[in-house]
C-alpha positions as CSV (number, residue, x, y, z in Angstrom):
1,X,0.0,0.0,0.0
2,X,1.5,3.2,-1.0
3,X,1.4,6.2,1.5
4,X,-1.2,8.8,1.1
5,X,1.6,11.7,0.9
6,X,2.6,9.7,-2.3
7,X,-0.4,9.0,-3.4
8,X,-1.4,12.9,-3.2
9,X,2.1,14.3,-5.1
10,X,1.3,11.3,-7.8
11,X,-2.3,13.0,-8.6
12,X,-0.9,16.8,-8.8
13,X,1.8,15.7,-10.7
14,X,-0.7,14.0,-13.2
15,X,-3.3,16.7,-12.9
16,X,0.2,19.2,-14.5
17,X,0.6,17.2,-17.0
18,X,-3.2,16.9,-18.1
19,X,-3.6,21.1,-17.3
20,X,-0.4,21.9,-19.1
21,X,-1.1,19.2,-22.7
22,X,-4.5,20.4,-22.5
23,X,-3.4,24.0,-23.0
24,X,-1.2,23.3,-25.5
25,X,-3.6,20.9,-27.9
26,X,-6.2,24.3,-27.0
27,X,-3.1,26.4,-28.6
28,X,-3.0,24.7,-31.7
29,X,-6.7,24.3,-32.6
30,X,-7.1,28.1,-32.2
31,X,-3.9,29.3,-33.3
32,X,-2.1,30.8,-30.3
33,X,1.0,29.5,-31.0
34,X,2.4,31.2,-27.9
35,X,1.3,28.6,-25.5
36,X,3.2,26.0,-27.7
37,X,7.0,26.9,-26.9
38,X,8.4,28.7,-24.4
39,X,11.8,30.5,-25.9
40,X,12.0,32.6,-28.7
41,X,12.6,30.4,-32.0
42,X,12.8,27.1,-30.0
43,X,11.0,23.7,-30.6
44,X,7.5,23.5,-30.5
45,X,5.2,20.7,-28.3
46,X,3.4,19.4,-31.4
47,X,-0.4,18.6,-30.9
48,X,0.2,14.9,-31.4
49,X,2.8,15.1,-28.7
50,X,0.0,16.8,-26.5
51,X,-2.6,14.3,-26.8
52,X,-0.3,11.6,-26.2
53,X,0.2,13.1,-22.7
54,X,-3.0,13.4,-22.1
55,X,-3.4,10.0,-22.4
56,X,-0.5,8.4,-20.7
57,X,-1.3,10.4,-17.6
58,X,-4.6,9.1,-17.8
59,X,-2.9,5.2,-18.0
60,X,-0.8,6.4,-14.7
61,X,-4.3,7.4,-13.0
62,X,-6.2,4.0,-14.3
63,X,-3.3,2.0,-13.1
64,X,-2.8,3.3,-9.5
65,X,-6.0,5.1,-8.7
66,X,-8.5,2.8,-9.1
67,X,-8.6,-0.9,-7.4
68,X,-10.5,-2.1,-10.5
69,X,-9.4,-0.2,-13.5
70,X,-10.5,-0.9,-16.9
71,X,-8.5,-3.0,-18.2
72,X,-9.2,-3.2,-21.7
73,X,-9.7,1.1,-21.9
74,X,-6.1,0.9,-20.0
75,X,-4.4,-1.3,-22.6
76,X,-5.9,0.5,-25.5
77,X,-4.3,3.6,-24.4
78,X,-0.9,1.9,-24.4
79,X,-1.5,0.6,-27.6
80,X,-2.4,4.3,-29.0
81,X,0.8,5.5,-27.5
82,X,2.6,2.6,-29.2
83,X,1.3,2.8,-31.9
84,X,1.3,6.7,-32.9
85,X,5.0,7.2,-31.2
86,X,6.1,3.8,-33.5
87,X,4.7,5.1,-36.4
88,X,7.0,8.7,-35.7
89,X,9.7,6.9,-35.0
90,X,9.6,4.7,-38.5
91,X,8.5,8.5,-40.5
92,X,12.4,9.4,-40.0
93,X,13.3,6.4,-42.3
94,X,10.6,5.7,-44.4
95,X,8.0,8.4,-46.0
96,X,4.4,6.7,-45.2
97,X,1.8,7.4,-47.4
98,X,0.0,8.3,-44.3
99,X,0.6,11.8,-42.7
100,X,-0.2,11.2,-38.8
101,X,1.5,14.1,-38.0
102,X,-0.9,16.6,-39.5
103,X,-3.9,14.1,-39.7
104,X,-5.6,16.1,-37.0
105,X,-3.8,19.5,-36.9
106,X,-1.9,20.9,-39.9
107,X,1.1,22.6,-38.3
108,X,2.5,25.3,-40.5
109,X,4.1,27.0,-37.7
110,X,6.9,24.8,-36.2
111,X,10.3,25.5,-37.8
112,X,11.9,22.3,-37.5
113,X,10.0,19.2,-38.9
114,X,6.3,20.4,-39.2
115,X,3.9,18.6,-37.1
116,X,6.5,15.3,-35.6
117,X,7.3,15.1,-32.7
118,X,11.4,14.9,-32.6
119,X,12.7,11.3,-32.1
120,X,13.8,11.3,-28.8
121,X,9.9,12.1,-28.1
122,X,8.9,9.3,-29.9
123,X,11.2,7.3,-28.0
124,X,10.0,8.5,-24.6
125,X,6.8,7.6,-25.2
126,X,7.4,4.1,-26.7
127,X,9.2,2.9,-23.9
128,X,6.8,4.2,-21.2
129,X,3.8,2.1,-23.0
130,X,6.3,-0.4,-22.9
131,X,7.0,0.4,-19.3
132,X,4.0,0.6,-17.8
133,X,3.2,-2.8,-19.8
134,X,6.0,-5.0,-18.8
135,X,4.5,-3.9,-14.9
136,X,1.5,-6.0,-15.8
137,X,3.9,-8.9,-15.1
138,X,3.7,-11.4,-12.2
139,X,7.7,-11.5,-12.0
140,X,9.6,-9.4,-10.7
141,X,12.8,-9.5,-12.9
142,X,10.3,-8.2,-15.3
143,X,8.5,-5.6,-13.4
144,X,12.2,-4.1,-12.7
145,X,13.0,-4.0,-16.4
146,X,10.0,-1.7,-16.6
147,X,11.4,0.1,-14.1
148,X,15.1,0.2,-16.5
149,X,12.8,1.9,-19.7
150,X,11.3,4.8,-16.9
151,X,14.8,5.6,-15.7
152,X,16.0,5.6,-19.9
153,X,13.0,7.9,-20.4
154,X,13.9,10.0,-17.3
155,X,17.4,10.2,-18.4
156,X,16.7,11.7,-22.1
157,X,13.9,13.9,-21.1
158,X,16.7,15.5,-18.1
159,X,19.4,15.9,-21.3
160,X,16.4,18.0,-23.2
161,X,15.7,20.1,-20.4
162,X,19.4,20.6,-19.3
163,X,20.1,21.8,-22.8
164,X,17.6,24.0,-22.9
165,X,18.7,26.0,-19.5
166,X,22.0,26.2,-21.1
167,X,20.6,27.2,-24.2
168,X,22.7,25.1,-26.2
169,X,21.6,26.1,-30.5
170,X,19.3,23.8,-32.1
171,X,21.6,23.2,-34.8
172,X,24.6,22.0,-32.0
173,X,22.5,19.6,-30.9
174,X,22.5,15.8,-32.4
175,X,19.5,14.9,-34.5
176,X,17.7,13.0,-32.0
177,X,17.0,16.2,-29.3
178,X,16.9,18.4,-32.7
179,X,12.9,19.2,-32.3
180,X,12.0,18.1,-28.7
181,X,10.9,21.2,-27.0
182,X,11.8,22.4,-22.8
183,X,7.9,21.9,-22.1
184,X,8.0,18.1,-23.9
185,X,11.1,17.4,-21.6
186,X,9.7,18.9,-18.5
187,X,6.0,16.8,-18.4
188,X,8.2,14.2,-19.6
189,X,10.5,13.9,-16.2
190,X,7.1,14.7,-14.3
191,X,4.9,11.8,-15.9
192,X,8.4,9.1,-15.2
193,X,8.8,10.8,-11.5
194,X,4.7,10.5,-10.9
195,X,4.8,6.7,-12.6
196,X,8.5,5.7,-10.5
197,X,6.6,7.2,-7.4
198,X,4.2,3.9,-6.7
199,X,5.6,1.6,-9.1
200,X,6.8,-1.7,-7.0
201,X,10.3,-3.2,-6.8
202,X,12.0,0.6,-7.2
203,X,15.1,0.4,-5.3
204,X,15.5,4.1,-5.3
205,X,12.6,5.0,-4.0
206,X,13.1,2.6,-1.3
207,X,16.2,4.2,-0.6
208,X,15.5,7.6,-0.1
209,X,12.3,6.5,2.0
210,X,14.1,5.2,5.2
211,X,15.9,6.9,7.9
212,X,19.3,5.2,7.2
213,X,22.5,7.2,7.3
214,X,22.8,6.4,3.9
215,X,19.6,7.2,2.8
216,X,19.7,10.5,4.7
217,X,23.6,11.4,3.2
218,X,21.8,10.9,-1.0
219,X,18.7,13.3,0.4
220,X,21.2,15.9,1.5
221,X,23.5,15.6,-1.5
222,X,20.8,15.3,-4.5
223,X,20.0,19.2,-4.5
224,X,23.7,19.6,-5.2
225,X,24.4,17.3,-7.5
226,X,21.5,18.3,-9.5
227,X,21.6,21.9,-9.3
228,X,25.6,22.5,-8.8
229,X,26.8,21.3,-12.5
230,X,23.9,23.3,-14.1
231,X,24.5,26.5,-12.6
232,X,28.4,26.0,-12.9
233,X,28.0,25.2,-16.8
234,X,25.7,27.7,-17.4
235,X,28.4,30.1,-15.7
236,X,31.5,28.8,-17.8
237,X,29.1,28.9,-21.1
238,X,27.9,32.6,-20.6
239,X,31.8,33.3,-20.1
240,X,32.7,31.3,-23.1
241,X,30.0,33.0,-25.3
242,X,30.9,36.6,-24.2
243,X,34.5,36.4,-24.3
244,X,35.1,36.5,-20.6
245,X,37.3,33.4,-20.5
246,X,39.1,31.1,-23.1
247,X,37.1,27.7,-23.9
248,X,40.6,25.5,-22.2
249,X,41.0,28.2,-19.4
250,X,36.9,27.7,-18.6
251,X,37.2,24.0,-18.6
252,X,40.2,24.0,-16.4
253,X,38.5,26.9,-13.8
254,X,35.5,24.9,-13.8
255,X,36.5,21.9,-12.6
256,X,38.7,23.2,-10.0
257,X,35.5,25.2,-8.9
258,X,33.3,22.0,-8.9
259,X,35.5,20.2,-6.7
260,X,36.5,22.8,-3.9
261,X,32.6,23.8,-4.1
262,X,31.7,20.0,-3.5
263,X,34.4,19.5,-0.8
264,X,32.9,22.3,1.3
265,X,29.6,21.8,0.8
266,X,30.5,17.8,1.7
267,X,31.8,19.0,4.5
268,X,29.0,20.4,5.3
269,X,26.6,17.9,5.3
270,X,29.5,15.5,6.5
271,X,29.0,17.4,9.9
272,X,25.0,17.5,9.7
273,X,25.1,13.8,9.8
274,X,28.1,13.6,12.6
275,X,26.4,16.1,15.0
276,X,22.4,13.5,14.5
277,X,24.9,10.6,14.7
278,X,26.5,12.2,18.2
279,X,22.6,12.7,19.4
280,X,21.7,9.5,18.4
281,X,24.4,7.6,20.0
282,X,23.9,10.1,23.3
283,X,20.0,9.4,23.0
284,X,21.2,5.7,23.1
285,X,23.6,6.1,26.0
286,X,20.7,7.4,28.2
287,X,17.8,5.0,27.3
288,X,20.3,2.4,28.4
289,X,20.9,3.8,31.4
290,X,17.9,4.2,32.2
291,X,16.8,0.9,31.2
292,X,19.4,-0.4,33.6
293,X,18.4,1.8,36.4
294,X,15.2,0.6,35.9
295,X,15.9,-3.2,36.1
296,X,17.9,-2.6,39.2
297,X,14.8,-0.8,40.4
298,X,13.3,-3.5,40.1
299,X,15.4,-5.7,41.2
300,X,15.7,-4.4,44.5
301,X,12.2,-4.3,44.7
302,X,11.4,-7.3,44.3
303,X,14.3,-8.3,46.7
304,X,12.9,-6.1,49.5
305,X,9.3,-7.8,48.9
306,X,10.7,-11.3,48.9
307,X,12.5,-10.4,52.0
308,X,9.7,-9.0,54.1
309,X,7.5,-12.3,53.2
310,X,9.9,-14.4,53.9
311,X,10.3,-12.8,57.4
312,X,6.4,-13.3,57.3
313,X,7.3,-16.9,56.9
314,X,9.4,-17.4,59.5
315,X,7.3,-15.5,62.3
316,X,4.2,-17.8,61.2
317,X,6.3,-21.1,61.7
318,X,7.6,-19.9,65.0
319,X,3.6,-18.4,66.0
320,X,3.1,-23.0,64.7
321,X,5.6,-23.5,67.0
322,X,5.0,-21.3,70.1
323,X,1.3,-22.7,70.6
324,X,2.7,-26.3,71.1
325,X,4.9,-24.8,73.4
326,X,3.3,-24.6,77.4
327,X,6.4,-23.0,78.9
328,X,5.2,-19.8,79.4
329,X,8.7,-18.2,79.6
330,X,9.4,-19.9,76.4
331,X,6.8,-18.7,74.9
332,X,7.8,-15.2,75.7
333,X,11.1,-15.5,74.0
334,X,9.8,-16.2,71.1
335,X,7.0,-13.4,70.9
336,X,10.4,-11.3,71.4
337,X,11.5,-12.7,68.7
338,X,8.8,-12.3,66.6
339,X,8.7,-8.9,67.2
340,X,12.0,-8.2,66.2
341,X,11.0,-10.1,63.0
342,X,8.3,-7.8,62.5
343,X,10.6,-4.9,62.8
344,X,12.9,-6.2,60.4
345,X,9.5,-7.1,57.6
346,X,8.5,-3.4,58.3
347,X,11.8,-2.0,57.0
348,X,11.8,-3.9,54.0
349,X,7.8,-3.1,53.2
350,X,8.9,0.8,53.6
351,X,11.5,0.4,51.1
352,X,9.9,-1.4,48.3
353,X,6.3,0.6,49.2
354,X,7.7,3.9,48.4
355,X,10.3,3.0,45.7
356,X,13.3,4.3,47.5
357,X,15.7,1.5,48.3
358,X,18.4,3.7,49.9
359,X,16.7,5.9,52.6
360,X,13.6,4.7,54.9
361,X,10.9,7.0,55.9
362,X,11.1,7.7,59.4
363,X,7.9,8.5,60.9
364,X,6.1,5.2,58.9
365,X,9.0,3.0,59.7
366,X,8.3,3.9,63.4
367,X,4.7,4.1,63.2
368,X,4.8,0.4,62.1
369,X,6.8,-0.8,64.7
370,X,4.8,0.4,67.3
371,X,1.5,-0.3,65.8
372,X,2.3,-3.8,65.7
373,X,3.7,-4.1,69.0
374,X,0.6,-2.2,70.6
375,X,-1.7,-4.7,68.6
376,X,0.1,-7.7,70.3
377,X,0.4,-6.5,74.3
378,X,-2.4,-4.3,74.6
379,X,-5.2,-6.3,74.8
380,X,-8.2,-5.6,75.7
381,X,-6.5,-2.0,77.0
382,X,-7.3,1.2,74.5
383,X,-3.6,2.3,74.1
384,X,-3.1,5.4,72.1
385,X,0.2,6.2,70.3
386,X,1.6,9.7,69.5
387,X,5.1,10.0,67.3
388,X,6.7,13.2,67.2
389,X,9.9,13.1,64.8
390,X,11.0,15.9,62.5
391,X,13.8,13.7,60.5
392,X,11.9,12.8,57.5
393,X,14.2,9.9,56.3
394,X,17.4,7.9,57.0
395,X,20.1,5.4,55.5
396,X,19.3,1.6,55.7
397,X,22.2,0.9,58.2
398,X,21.1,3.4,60.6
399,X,17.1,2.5,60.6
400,X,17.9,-1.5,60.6
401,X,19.6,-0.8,64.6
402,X,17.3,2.0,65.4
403,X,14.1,0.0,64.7
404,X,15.3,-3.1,67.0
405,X,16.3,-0.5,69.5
406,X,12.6,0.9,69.9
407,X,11.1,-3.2,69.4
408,X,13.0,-3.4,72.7
C-alpha cells in the first residue's frame, strides 16, 4: 500500500501534466501558437505530442488510482501510445503514405519538422507504454526491467531540459534532441517521477524513504548534485559566449571550482550527519541507562518484597511452634523474637512501598513498629500512640539498629 503523501504528489503531478497538454492541444486548434514553446525560436510541443500526454497520464491514473481499473480502456491507451510514437519513430526512415502528423492538426508553424514530434519524443513515449506494460507482469525481474525503460526515459527527457537551460543552438544539438521542445522534456521527467513514485520493486525509491545514514547522506547531497553542475556550466558557457574566459582556461577553472565547491559543501553535510549521529548515539547512552536503572529498580524491589515475606514466613512457623509450646517463659522469647522479626518485615515493606531502596521514611518505619507491637500487648486495653519526629528519612544501616532499639 502506497502512503497517502505519495499518493497525493502522484495526482498533482498528473493533474500538471493533463492542465499543461490540455493548453497546449487548446493552442493549436485556435492558433495561439504562444502557448506552444516557451523561448523565442525554440522547438514547439506538437499537438500529437500533446494528446499523447493526455493519455499516458490518464494510464498512470487508471493503473494506480483505481482498485478495479478498466483494463481493456487501459491497454488501449498503451497501444495508442505505441502505436502513434512507432509510427513517428519509423517517419524518420521511411516516407508513409499516411501523414499522422498533421492528420488532425496541420502545423505550419513549427520550424523544425512540421507537425512530428522529434525522435527522442517518440522514443520516450514508446518505452513508457512499454513500461508501464512490462509492470503487468507477475515477476519481478520483469517488473524491474520496466522500471530500466522509466529511468531511460527519465534520463533523455533531463538531457532535453538541461540543454535548454544552457541554451545550447538547435543546430549544436544531435539529430535525436533536434525538435523536442523544454515543455516536452519537462511533463516528460514529471509523468516518469509520478509513474517511478508507486511503481513496485524501485530500489531508489526505497532508498531515499528510510531513515538510514545512507539514505539521509543521497537526500542531503541530491539538491547539489542536480543543481551544482547546471549552474556552474551555465556560468563557464555565458563566459565562453561573451568572451570572458578562453574555452581550455573555462574548462580548467570549472573543474577546480566543482571540486572545492563539492568538498565544502560535503563537509558540510558530513558534519549534519556527525552532529544527528553524536545525538543518536547520546540518545542511546541514556535510554540504556535508564533501562538499567530501571531493572535494578526493580530488582531491589522485588528483593525487598521477597525479603519481608519471607520474614512473614518465618514469624508464622515460630507463632506454629509457640502454641505447642506450654512453657510460658518460652513462649515469651519467642513473641520477642517475633517482634524483632516484625521490625525487620516493616523496614523492607517501607523500602519497596515507596520505591526508595536507599533511605527509609522515618515517621512510617516507626509508626509500624509500634503499631504492631501495641496490637500484640495491649489487649483488651485502648492504648493510644503519638510519634513526634522531625527527621523525614534515614540510610538503611542506621534505621535497621534504630528500629530493633525501639522493638525493645
Amino acid at each position: 500500500m502506497e502512503s497517502k503523501n505519495t499518493l497525493k504528489v502522484e495526482k498533482t503531478l498528473l493533474a500538471i501534466i493533463v492542465i499543461v497538454a490540455t493548453l497546449v492541444a487548446l493552442s493549436w486548434l485556435f492558433k495561439i501558437y504562444q502557448l506552444t514553446d516557451i523561448l523565442p525560436n525554440a522547438p514547439t510541443m506538437k499537438f500529437n505530442t500533446a494528446v499523447l500526454f493526455i493519455m499516458a497520464a490518464s494510464a498512470v491514473y487508471l493503473r494506480s488510482q483505481l482498485k478495479e481499473p478498466s483494463r481493456i480502456f487501459y491497454f488501449i491507451i498503451l497501444s495508442i501510445i505505441s502505436i502513434v510514437s512507432l509510427t513517428a519513430l519509423v517517419s524518420y526512415s521511411i516516407k508513409l503514405s499516411i501523414d499522422i502528423d498533421n492528420a488532425i492538426i496541420e502545423d505550419s508553424y513549427s520550424k523544425v519538422i512540421s507537425g512530428r514530434m522529434s525522435r527522442a519524443t517518440a522514443i520516450n513515449f514508446l518505452l513508457f507504454a512499454i513500461g508501464l506494460l512490462l509492470l503487468e507482469s507477475k515477476k519481478k525481474s520483469i517488473k524491474r526491467i520496466g522500471n530500466a525503460s522509466f529511468l531511460i526515459v527519465l534520463l533523455i527527457s533531463v538531457i532535453g531540459f538541461v540543454s535548454f537551460i544552457l541554451m545550447v543552438p538547435i543546430d549544436h544539438k544531435i539529430d535525436f534532441f533536434e525538435s523536442m521542445s523544454i515543455v516536452t522534456s519537462t511533463l516528460f521527467i514529471l509523468l516518469t517521477i509520478s509513474t517511478l513514485l508507486t511503481t513496485p520493486y524501485f530500489w531508489f525509491k526505497n532508498f531515499i524513504t528510510n531513515k538510514l545514514a545512507g539514505s539521509r547522506l543521497i537526500i542531503a547531497m541530491l539538491p547539489f548534485i542536480l543543481f551544482m553542475p547546471i549552474l556552474l556550466n551555465y556560468f563557464l558557457i555565458y563566459s565562453i559566449k561573451t568572451n570572458l574566459l578562453a574555452t581550455d582556461f573555462a574548462i580548467v577553472l570549472g573543474a577546480v571550482l566543482y571540486m572545492i565547491i563539492s568538498l565544502v559543501y560535503i563537509i558540510i553535510v558530513a558534519d549534519s550527519l556527525n552532529h544527528s549521529d553524536y545525538q543518536r548515539k547520546e540518545l542511546t547512552s541514556k535510554l540504556t541507562s535508564q533501562r538499567v536503572d530501571a531493572m535494578k529498580s526493580d530488582l531491589l524491589k522485588e528483593t525487598h518484597h521477597r525479603v519481608k515475606n519471607n520474614f512473614q514466613m518465618v514469624n508464622s512457623i515460630l507463632n506454629l511452634q509457640a502454641k505447642k509450646i506450654e512453657d510460658q517463659a518460652l513462649i515469651n522469647v519467642i513473641e520477642e523474637c517475633q517482634d524483632r522479626i516484625r521490625a525487620m518485615a516493616a523496614l523492607h515493606e517501607n523500602m519497596y512501598s515507596h520505591g526508595d531502596y536507599e533511605e527509609v521514611l522515618v515517621k512510617d518505619f516507626f509508626q509500624s513498629i509500634v503499631h504492631s507491637l501495641v496490637m500484640s500487648y495491649s489487649g483488651s486495653k485502648k492504648i493510644e500512640m503519638e510519634i513526634n519526629i522531625d527527621l523525614e528519612k534515614m540510610d538503611m544501616n542506621t534505621a535497621i539498629p534504630l528500629g530493633l532499639i525501639i522493638n525493645e
